[in-house]
N, C-alpha and C positions, 0 to 999 in steps of 0.2 A: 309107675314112674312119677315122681313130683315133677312138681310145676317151677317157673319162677315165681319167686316170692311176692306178692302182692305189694302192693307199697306202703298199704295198712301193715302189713307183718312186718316189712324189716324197716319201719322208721318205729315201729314198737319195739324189736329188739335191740336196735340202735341206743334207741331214749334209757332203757332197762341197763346201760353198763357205762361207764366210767368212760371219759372224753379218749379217747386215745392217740396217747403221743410216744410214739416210738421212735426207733429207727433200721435202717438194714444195716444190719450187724455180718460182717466176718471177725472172727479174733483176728487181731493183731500179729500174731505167732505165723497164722496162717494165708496162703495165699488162693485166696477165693475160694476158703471155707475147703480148699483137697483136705489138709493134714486132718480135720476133724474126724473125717472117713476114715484114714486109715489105722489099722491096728495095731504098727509100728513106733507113729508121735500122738496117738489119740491121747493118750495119760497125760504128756505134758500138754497139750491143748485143753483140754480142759481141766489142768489147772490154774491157765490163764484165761479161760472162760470166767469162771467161778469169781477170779476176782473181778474181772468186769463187770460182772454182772451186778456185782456188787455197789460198782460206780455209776453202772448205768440206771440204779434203784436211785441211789443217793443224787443222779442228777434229777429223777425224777420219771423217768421214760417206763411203761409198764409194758410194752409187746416190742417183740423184734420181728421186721420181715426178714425171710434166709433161701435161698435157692438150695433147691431139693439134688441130690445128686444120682441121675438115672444109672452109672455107671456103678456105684455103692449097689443099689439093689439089685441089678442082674449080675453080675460076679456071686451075690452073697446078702440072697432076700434075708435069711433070718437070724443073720447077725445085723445086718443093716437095721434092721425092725426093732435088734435087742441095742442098738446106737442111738437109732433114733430116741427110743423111751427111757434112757437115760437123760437124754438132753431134756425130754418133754419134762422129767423126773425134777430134773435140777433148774429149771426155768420155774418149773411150778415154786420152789424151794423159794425161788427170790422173789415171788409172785407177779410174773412175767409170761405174757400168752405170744402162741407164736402163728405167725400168718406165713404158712409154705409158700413157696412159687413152684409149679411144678413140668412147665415148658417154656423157652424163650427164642423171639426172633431177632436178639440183639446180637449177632449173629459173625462169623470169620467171613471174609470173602475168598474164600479157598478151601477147598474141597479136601478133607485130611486123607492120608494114604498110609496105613487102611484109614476107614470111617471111623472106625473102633479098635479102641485098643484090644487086646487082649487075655489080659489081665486088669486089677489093683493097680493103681502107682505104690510107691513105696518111696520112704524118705523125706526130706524135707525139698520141696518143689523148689528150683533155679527160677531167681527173678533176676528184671533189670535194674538195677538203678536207675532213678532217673524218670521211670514212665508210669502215670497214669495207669492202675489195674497189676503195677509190676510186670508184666507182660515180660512172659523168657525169649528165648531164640524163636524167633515162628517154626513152632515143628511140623504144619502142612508142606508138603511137596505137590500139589496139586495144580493145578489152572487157576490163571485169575478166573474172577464169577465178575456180573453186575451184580449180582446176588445176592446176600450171605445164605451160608450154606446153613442148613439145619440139620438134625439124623433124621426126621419124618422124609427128607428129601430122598430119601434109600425107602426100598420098597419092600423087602424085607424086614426092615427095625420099625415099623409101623406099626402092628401088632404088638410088639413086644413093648411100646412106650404105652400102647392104652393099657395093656395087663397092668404094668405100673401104677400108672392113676389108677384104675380101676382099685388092686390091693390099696394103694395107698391111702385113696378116698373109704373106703370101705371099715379098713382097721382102723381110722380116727374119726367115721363118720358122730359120732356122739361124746366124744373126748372135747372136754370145756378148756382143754389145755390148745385147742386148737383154735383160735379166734374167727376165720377167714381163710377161704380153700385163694388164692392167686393163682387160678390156671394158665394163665398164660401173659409173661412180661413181653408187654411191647408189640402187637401183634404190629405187624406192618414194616417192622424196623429192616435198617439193614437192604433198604431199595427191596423186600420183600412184597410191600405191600398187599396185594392179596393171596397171595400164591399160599400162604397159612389157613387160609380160609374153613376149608373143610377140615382139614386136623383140627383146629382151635374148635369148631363146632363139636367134632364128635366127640370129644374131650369134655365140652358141656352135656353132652346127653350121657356119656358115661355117668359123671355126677352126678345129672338127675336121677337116672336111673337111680343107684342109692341113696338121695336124697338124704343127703348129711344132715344136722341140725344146725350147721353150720353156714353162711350166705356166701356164695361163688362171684366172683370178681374176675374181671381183667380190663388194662388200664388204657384211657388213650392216651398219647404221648405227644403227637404235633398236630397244631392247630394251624391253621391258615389265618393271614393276614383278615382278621374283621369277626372271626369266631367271637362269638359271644356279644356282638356287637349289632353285626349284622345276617338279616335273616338266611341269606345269602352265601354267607360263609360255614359251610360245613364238614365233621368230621371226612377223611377217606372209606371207602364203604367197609374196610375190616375194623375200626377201630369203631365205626359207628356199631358195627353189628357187633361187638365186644362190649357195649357199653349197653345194647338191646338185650343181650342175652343175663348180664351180672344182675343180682339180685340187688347188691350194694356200690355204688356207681366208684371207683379209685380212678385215680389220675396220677400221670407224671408233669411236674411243669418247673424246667427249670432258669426258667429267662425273668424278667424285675418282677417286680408287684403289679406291676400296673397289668400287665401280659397273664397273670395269675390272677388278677381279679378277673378279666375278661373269660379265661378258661373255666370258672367260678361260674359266671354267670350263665357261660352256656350251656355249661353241665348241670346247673341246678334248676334247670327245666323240665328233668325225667322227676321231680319229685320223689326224689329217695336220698339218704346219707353220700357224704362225700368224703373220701379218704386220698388224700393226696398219698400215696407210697412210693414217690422219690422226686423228692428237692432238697436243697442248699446248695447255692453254686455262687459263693459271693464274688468270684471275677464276672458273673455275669449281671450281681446285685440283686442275686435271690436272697434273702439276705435272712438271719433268726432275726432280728429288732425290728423288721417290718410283719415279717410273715408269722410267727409265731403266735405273737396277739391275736391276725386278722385271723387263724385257723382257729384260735379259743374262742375268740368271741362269734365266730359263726359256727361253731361246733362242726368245725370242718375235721375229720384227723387224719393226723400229722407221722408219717414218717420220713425222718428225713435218712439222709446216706452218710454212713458212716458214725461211728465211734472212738476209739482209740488209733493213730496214724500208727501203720504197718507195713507190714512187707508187701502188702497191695497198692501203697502210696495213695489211696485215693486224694489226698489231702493237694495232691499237684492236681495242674489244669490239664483237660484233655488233650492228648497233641495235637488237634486243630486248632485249639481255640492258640497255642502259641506264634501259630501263622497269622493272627488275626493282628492289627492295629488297633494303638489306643486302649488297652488291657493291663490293668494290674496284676501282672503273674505274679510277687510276690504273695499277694493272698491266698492263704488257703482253700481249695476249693471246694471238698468235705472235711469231715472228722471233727470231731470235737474236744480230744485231747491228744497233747503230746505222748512217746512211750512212756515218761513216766509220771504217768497220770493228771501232770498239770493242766490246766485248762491252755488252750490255743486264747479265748478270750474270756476273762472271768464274766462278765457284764453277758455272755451270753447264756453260761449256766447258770446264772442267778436268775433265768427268765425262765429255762425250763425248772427249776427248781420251784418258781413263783407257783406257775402252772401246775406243775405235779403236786405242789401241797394243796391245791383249790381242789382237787378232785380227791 
């Protein structure tokens, strides 16, 4: 069984590769990366890949983060496997590594009926206009939760998610097309807060147990008032023990600079690399003109959310934050280009472009 990484080992592998600035990538075409999967629009998906990725070279970004889709592999492990290593194929092509995610507790508050579908979807997925994520008709019939629900929450699909990791981690364990394992987005999210606990854990000693060459991550996301400031103010105990367990320390932080320097500072007290893997949120004044520079020049890295505005909308504001006062909803809240290909704001690709040519 490996160990976690020593902090001599992975700020040595760290220093050994190129600053890393990405982002979390879905195509455009598609709506939270389904159609990819399927073997119905996969052709035309990625041949709107291909060009993005194209644009995503030329603004300068060299790894995508991508949420893995459990649902792909158990219907159809080895076509799934022969999808996947295309994409790794053609990532590698534009010389772009990719950082999986492969559990999340950002999460429904409604329990689906069934839990699982039964098949593949098929077709091109119903969005809404208008929302944040495209979000279709809500197809849960279940109970409210305080909760969100997850499938570990089902006690039979328990097993069958570690098999997953387990294959997954195992056939890319030495693949350099694979950057960074993301096991698990947001542990805590979703009023979950510890109730992931043990799934998130066993999910790391899978890993270990194969000990990829690759370094295992998971990110915290909300800090308390005085984090990073004062001693006082501390992670919640899943996000803390997410951040004990990663070899390489990531973070989400999407509130100003100032709030992101604090998260910075708290975090870079484990003495190890920092990967922010999701911000830009300029109605909240996360902003690329402040944070960009502050992620180069502290060789912090950088993925932000979003690329091309799609049928996911990320580019609108979350629907809370439109309930809020005193907010510029006209701004966009991710993405960095319109559909066709223009920039949303040139003055910002000219900075990841700055950045991407210095490395």
């Amino acid at each position: 069984m490996g160990n976690r990484w020593s902090k001599e080992k992975i700020n040595a592998w760290y220093e050994e590769r190129p600053w890393l600035m990405g982002c979390n990538y879905v195509p455009a075409v598609t709506l939270h990366n389904t159609e990819l999967w399927q073997d119905d629009t996969r052709e035309e998906v990625l041949a709107s890949v291909k060009e993005e990725l194209k644009l995503l070279r030329e603004t300068g970004l060299n790894s995508v983060r991508m949420f893995m889709p459990f649902h792909s592999w158990y219907f159809e492990r080895e076509r799934f496997f022969g999808k996947l290593d295309e994409l790794l194929d053609l990532l590698e092509e534009f010389g772009v590594t990719l950082m999986p995610v492969l559990f999340n507790d950002c999460a429904p508050f409604e329990r689906p009926d069934p839990v699982f579908p039964d098949r593949m979807s098929e077709g091109w997925q119903p969005y809404d206009i208008g929302h944040h994520g495209g979000k279709a008709e809500n197809p849960f019939t279940g109970e409210k939760r305080k909760t969100g629900w997850i499938l570990f929450d089902e006690e039979e699909w328990r097993e069958p998610q570690y098999t997953y990791a387990k294959e997954m981690i195992s056939r890319y364990a030495r693949d350099p097309r694979i950057i960074i394992w993301d096991l698990w987005n947001e542990p805590g999210n979703s009023n979950r807060h510890s109730l992931s606990m043990g799934y998130l854990e066993r999910v790391f000693e899978i890993a270990r147990d194969i000990d990829p060459d690759q370094p295992l991550t998971a990110a915290p996301w909300s800090y308390p008032e005085g984090y990073g400031v004062s001693e006082d103010a501390q992670l919640e105990p899943i996000q803390k023990r997410a951040v004990d367990l990663s070899d390489i320390v990531s973070f989400h932080q999407y509130e100003n600079f100032e709030r992101v320097r604090q998260a910075v500072n708290g975090l870079s007290k484990e003495g190890r690399p920092l990967i922010n893997t999701e911000w830009l949120n300029r109605i909240l004044d996360n902003n690329i003109s402040e944070l960009l520079p502050y992620f180069y020049e502290n060789r912090i890295g950088s993925y932000h959310w979003g690329l091309v505005a799609g049928k996911s909308q990320f580019y609108l504001p979350w629907d809370h934050l439109r309930e809020e006062e005193g907010l510029d909803l006209t701004l966009w809240q991710h993405d960095l280009y319109h559909e066709d290909f223009t920039a949303y704001d040139e003055k910002e690709i000219a900075l990841f472009q700055k950045f991407g040519k210095k490395e």
